[in-house]
C-alpha positions in Angstrom: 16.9 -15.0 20.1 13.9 -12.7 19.3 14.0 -10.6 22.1 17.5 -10.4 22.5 17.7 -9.1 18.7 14.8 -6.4 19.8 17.1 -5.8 22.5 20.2 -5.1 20.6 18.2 -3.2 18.2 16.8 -0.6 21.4 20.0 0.1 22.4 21.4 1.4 18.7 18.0 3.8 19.1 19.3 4.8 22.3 22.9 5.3 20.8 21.3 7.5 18.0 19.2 9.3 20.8 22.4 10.5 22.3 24.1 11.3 19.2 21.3 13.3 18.0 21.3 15.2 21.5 24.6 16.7 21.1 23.8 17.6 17.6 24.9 14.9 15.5 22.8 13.4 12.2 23.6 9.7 12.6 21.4 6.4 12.4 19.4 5.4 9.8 15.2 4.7 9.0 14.4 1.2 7.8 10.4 0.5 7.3 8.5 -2.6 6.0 6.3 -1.2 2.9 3.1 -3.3 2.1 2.3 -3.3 -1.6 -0.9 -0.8 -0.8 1.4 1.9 0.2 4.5 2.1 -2.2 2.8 3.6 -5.2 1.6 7.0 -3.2 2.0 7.6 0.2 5.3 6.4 0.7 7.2 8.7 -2.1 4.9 11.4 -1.4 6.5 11.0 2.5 9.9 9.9 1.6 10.2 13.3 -0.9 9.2 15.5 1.6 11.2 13.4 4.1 14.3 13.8 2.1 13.9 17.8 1.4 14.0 18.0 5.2 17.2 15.0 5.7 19.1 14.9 3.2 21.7 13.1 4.8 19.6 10.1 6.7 20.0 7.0 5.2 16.6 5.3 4.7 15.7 1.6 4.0 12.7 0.0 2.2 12.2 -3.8 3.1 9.3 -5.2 0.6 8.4 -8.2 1.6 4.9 -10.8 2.6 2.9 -9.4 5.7 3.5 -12.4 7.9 7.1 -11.5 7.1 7.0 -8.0 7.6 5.6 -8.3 10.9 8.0 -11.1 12.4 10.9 -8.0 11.5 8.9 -5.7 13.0 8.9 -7.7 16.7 12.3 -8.6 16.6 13.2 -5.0 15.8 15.0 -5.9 12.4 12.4 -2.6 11.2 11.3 0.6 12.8 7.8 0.5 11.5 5.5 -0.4 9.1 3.5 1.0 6.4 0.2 -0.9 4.8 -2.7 -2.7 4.9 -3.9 -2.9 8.6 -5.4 -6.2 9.5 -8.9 -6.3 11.9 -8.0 -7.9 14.2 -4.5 -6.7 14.6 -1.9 -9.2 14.4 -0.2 -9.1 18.2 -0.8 -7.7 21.4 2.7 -6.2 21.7 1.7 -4.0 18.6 0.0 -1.3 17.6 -2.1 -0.2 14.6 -2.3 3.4 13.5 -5.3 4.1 10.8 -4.2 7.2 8.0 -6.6 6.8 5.6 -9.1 4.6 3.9 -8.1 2.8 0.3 -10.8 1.5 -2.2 -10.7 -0.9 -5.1 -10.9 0.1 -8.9 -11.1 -1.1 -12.3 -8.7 0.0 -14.7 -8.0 0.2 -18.3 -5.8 1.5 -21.2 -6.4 5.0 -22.2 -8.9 4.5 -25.3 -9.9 1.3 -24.4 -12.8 0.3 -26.0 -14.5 0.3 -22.6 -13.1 3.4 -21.4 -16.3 5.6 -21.9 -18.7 3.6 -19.1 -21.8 3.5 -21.3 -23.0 -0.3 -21.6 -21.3 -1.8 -18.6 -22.7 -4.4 -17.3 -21.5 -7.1 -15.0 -22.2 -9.4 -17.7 -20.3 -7.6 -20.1 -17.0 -7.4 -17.7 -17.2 -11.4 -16.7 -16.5 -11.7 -20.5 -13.2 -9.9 -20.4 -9.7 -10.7 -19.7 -8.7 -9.6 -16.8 -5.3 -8.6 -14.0 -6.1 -9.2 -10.5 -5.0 -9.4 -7.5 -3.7 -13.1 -5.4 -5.8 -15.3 -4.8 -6.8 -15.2 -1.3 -5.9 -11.2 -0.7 -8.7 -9.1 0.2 -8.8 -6.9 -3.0 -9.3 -10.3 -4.6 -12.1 -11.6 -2.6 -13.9 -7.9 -3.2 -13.8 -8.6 -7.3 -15.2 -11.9 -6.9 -18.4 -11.2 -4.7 -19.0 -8.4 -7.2 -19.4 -11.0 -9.9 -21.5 -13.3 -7.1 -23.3 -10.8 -6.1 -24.9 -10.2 -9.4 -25.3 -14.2 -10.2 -22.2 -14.6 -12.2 -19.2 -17.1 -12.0 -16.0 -14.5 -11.7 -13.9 -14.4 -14.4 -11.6 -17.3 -15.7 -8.1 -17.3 -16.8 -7.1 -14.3 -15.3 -3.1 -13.1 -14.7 -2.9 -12.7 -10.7 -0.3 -10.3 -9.8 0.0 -7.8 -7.3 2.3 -5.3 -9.3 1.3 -2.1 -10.3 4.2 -2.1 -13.0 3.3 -5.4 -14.8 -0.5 -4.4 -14.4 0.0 -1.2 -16.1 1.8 -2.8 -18.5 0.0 -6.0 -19.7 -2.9 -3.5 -19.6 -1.0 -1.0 -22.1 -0.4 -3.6 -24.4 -4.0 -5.3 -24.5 -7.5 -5.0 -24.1 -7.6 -6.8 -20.7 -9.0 -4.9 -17.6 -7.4 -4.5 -14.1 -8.6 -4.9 -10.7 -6.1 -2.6 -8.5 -6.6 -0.7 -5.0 -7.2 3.1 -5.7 -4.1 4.0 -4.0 -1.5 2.0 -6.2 -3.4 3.4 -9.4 -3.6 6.7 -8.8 -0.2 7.7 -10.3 -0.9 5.9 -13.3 -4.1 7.4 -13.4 -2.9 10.7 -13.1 -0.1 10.5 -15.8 -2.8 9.3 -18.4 -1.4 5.7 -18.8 -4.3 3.8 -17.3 -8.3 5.3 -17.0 -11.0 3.7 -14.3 -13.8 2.4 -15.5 -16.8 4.4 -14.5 -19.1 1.4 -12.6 -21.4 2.8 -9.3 -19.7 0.1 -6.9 -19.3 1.2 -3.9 -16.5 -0.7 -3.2 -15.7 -1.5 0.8 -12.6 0.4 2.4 -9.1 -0.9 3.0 -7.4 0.7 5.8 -4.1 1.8 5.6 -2.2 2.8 8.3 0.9 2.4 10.5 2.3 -0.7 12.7 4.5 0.1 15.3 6.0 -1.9 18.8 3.7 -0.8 21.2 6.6 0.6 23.6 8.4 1.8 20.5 10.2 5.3 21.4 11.3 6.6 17.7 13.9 8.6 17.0 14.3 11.9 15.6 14.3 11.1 12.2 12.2 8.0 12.4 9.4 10.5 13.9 10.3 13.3 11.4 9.7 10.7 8.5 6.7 9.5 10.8 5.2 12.9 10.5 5.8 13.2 6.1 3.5 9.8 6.1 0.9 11.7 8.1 0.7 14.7 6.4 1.1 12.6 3.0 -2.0 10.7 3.7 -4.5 13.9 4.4 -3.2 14.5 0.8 -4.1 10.8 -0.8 -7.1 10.6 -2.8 -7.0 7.0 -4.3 -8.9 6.6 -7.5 -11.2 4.5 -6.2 -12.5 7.3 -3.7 -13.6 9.4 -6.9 -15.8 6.5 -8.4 
């Protein structure tokens, strides 16, 4: 059933091929977006994407990674846009790096902690805190700070991966976030959250592109392919600027 869907869904590309080849717009994009990749890069791309098509129909799909990638193989998406994974997750795919995402701490504009002066990881163990699942890698990267400094990590913490109810929980208290760079860096930028100013140097995610490896896009799919590249030379996640 899987490759006959992946077969079904090659031959509408090659229908849009030919339409596009006597001058037709027809088709439509539809991409898997990973949490790490909606806040920035993607509406940067899709913008710029848009300016240039106005007319293509284009298609978010949120969704787990596991998910995401099972559309992805049976062709149900074009690509992908996220988190890479090390190793990659199958042979008949391929992984495309466009830049390098890093962790950060967030607060409220004129939070108490704002200013950095006085941090200390025992100070921050003592706070309330927004993180990321349990299990995901952001997550794992809060904790071994805490570890690595002889601490238990924080208890009774909120796990979400939203940006939106992040920001929002954070705007309304004194508790801290733990966010990617990339996903904060509009908030950061409009003055509704600050990063707190701790020397970590906080391992890179990579975030990139996942494509069938004998994938042959379309015309819009590589036009849109092309915004996402030249969006990502242009991301500077928050986290970088630590």
């Amino acid at each position: 059933v899987r490759a006959a869907r992946l077969a079904l869904s090659e031959l509408d590309q090659a229908e849009v091929d030919l339409a596009e080849l006597s001058g037709r717009d027809v088709g439509r994009v539809v991409l898997g977006a990973l949490p790490l990749a909606r806040s920035g890069l993607l509406p940067m791309a899709l913008t710029g994407f848009r300016a240039e098509r106005p007319e293509t129909p284009v298609t978010v799909l949120d969704g787990r990674y596991d998910l995401q990638i099972s559309r992805l193989i049976q062709g149900d998406l074009d690509f992908m846009v996220g988190a890479l994974r090390d190793p990659g997750p199958a042979d008949s795919l391929v992984q495309e790096p466009l830049f390098d995402d890093h962790l950060c701490l967030v607060a409220r504009a004129g939070h108490p902690l704002a200013s950095g002066p006085g941090l200390t990881p025992e100070l921050l163990a003592r706070q309330s805190w927004v993180v990321p699942p349990e299990g995901s890698p952001s997550r794992g990267q809060f904790e071994a700070y805490f570890r690595e400094n002889g601490l238990a990590a924080p208890r009774g913490v909120v796990e979400s991966s939203s940006i939106l109810l992040q920001r929002e929980m954070l705007l309304q208290s004194d508790m801290l976030g733990c966010i990617s760079g990339g996903q904060a860096a509009s908030e950061v930028r409009h003055g509704l959250l600050v990063t707190l100013p701790l020397p970590v140097a906080w391992p890179g995610r990579r975030i990139g592109l996942t494509t069938r490896r004998d994938w042959v896009p379309t015309r819009a799919q590589r036009c849109l392919l092309t915004h996402l590249r030249d969006a990502a030379k242009q991301m500077r996640p928050v986290g970088d600027r630590m």
